[in-house]
N, C-alpha and C positions, 0 to 999 in steps of 0.2 A: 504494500500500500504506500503511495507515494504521496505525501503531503505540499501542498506549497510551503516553502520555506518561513512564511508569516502568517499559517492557519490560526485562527483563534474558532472554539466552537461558539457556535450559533449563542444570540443571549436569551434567549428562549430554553433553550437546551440548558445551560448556565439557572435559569429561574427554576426550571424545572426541577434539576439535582441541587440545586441549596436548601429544597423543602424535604430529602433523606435523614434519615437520622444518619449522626457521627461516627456513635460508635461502632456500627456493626464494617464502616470501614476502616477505620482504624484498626479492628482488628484482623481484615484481609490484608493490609497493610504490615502488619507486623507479623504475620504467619510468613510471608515471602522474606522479609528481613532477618526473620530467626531459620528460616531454610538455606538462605544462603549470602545473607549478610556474616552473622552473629558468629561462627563457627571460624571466621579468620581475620575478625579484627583482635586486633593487637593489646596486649595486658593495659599498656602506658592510653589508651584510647579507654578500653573500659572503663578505666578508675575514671576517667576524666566526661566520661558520659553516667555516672552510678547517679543515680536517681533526680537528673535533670529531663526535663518538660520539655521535648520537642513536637515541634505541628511544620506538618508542610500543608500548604496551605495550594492548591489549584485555584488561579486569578479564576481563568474564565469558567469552567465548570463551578467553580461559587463551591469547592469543596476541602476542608477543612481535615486533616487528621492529626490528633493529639499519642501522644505513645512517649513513652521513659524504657532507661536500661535498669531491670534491675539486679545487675551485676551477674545473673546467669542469662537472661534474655530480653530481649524487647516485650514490653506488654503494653497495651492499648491502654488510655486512661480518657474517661470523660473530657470533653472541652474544657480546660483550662483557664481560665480570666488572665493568668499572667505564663509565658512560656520560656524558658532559657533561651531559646533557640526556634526561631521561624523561619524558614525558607521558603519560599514562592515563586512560582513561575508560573507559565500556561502548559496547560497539558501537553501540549506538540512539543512546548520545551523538556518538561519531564522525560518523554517519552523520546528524543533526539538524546538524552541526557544519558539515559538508559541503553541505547543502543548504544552507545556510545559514537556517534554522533556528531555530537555538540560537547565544546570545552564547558567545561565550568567558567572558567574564567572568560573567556568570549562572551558567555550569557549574561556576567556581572557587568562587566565594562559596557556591553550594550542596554543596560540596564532592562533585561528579560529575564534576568536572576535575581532574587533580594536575599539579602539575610538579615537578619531585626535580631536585637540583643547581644550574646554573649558573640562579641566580634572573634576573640580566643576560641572561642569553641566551635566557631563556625567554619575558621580556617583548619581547624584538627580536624573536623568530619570531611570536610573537601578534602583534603590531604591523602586522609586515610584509603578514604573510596579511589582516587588516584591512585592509592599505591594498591591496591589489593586487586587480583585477577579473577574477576567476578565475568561469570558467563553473560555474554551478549544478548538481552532484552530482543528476541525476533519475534517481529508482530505476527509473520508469515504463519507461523507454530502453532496461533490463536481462530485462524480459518476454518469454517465449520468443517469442511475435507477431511483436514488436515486433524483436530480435532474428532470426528467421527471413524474417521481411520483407525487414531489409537484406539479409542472405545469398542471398535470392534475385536481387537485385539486383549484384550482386558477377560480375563476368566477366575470363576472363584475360586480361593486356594482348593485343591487338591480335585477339581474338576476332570476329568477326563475330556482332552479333546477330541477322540474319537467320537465321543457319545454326543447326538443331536439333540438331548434332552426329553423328546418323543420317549416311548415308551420301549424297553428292551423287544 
């Protein structure tokens, strides 16, 4: 899927997902983080993320996720009134971000990226995610095909794939 380079989604779309509840993204949010964030960041990053408040915050989708380290994992935490740490952009940026893409620092200096609050702790999490070798975000993977594919590949433990399921 090929985006133009300055997509923002629709503000209707935007209106639409700001009326979601938080938490149940937040906590899809942090399931992917603790799958393959959380497992290779670094001791001197843990200590320095241990029970601070971040939210990323998607401008145009109007969406909001709240989440803390608590020294074993990321956990989702209600919307917070005050946060350590915000970072914001537009989903296309996210998602360029992810694929790796787009710089970090390209995003900031074009001001398509923000960071609010702990300035220190904003450049340790950019740092980090630079230096750690995290699998490339392919939207391709997420195509219902592609998707349906797996699925049909998918059997319950100890199933017999010979057997149709029908009756012996």
């Amino acid at each position: 899927m090929n985006l133009p380079p300055t997509f923002v989604l629709p503000q209707r779309l935007g209106s639409l997902l700001a009326r979601l509840p938080t938490y149940p993204g937040s906590a899809l949010l942090v399931t992917a983080l603790n799958l393959g964030l959380s497992p290779q960041l670094p001791d001197d990053v843990r200590g320095l993320l241990l029970h601070k408040k971040l939210r990323i915050h998607v401008r145009d989708a109007r969406l909001t996720f709240d989440f803390t380290w608590t020294g074993e994992r990321f956990a989702a935490c209600s919307r917070a009134q005050t946060t350590d740490l915000t970072i914001a952009a537009s989903a296309h940026d996210f998602l360029r971000l992810a694929q790796r893409q787009e710089d970090p620092d390209t995003l900031f200096f074009s001001r398509r990226l923000s960071m609010q609050g702990d300035t220190e702790l904003g450049l340790v999490v950019k740092n980090a995610l630079d230096a750690l070798e995290l699998p490339v975000f392919e939207l391709q993977q997420w195509a219902p095909r592609q998707v349906f594919s797996r699925m049909a590949s998918w059997r319950p433990a100890g199933a017999d794939p010979h057997h149709s399921g029908g009756n012996p």
